[in-house]
C-alpha positions, 0 to 999 in steps of 0.5 A, spaced: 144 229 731 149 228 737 152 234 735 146 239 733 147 245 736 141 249 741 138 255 737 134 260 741 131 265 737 130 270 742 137 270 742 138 275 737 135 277 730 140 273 726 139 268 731 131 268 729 133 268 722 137 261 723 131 257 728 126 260 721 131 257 717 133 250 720 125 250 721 123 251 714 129 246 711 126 240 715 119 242 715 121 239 707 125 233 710 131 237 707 139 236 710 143 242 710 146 240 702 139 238 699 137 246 701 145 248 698 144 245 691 137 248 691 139 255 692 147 255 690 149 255 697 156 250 701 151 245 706 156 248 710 154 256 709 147 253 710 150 250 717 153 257 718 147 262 718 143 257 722 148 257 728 149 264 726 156 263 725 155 266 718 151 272 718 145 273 712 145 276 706 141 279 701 142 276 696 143 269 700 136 270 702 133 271 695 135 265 693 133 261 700 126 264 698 127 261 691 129 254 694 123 255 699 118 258 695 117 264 699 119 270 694 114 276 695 111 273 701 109 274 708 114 269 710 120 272 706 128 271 708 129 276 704 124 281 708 127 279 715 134 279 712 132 287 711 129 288 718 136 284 720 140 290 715 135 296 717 136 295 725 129 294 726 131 290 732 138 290 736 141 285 738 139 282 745 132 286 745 128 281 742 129 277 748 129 283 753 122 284 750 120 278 752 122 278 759 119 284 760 113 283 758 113 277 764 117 283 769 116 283 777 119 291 777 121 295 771 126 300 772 128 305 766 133 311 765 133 314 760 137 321 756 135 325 751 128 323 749 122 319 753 123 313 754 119 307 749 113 305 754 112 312 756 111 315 749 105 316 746 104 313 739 105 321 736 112 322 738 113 314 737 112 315 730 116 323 731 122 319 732 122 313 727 120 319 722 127 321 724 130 316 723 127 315 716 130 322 714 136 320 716 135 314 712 138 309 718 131 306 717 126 303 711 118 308 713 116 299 713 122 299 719 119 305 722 112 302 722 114 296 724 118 299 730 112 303 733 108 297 732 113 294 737 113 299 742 105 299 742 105 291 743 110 292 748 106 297 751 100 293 751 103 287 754 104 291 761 096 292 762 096 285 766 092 283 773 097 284 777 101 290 773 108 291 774 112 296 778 115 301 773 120 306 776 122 310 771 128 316 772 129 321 765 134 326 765 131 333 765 134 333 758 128 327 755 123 333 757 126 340 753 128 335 746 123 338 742 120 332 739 114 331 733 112 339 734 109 342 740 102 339 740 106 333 739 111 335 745 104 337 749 100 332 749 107 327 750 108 331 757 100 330 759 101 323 758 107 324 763 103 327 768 097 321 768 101 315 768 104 319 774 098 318 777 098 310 776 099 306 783 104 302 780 108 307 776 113 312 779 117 318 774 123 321 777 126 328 773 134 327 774 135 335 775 140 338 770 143 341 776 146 334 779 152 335 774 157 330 773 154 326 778 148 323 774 149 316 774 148 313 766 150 317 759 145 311 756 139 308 756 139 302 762 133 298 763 132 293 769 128 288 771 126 284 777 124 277 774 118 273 779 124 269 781 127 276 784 132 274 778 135 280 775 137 283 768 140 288 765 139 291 757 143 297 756 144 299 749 147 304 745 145 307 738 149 300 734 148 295 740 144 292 745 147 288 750 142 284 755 146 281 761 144 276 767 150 276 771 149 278 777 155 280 778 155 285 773 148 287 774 148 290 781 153 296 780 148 297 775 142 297 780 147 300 785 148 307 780 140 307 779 138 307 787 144 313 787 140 316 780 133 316 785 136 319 792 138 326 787 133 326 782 126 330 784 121 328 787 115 324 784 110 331 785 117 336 784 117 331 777 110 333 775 110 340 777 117 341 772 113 337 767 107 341 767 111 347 768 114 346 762 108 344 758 105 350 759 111 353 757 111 350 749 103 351 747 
């Protein structure tokens, strides 16, 4: 037991799988070769994919499901193997939502499309349809993923709400997304979270160039103990950092987006502009 690893099931999707399987092994009083004759696995794979130094298959987790008794049911490592394999969650973001939900100051840049917390759950399901089309996802993914973003959503109506600042490059207003009564109604809910004490929208203008600061998503949070973190993410990778060294740069680029960016009431005269302009 000297040498039992620390698992943390925040730390990635594989991570969690791994926690769920040590868990359920010794909930039945199992070691790690008594759940490898059972399904027809090496104790040492069963060590593996708990450490997460090997990743799950399908057909392992089948098979983990038969030894376990949880074929077709809601506790199914094959289901989650499926979440892991659909991309329902990338790495580093489960942990991220968490810290989220607890943020002092939630600062966002985004490109392209409206941020995840700013969306309605029309234009939400808008873009996981599309990924659906594409076939990047399950339409169980899809629902799984909008079901996550409104949690994510409700998890910010606290009695002390956080600060949220949000910068969208002008690019997140044009993409047409969901059709225009979707598009439409996307815009409005802009224009009323602006109106929130605790939230600020900021429009970097296409005229500012190559002088925008990010060509990704960066979210920042500011912890209750003035901690930093950082969660940048790519379309295949999410990467949560808390070094303080690699985090501030990050926040120096994001002050530098504010300063050239619109106002918060030239943001809301462009949106509403805008609007008006697709209905």
């Amino acid at each position: 037991m000297a040498n039992r690893k620390k698992l943390n099931a925040l730390d990635s999707p594989e991570a969690a799988y791994g926690v769920r399987l040590r868990d359920a092994r010794e909930a039945r009083g199992w070691r790690q070769d008594d759940l490898g004759r059972r399904c027809g696995y090496s104790g040492r794979h069963i060590s593996g994919v708990e450490t997460c130094s090997k990743s799950p298959t399908l057909s392992f987790s089948i098979a983990v499901d038969g030894a376990l008794g949880f074929t077709g049911t809601a506790d199914s490592f094959e289901r989650e193997c499926r979440k892991i394999r659909h991309g329902v969650l990338l790495q580093g973001f489960p942990e991220y939502v968490v810290l989220e939900g607890a943020a002092a100051e939630i600062r966002i840049f985004e490109v392209g499309v409206i941020p995840g917390l700013l969306q309605t759950r029309e234009y939400a399901q808008a873009l996981a349809g599309g990924a659906v089309t594409r076939g990047i996802i399950t339409p169980q993914a899809a629902e799984e993923r909008v079901a996550l973003l409104m949690k994510r959503q409700e998890s910010l109506v606290r009695i002390v709400p956080p600060v949220l600042m949000a910068v969208l490059d002008e690019s997140c207003i044009h993409r047409p997304i969901g059709g225009p009564e979707v598009m439409a109604a996307q815009l409005q809910h802009l224009i009323d979270l602006s109106e929130q004490p605790d939230t600020t929208i900021q429009l970097v203008p296409y005229s500012i160039g190559e002088r925008r600061p990010f060509n990704r998503l960066v979210n920042l949070l500011t912890l209750d103990d003035r901690s930093l973190v950082s969660y940048v993410e790519s379309e295949t990778q999410g990467y949560l950092d808390r070094e303080i060294a690699s985090v501030l740069p990050l926040v120096r680029a994001y002050h530098q987006g504010q300063s050239m960016s619109l106002s918060p009431i030239e943001t809301v005269d462009m949106v509403r502009r805008h609007r008006k302009g697709i209905l």
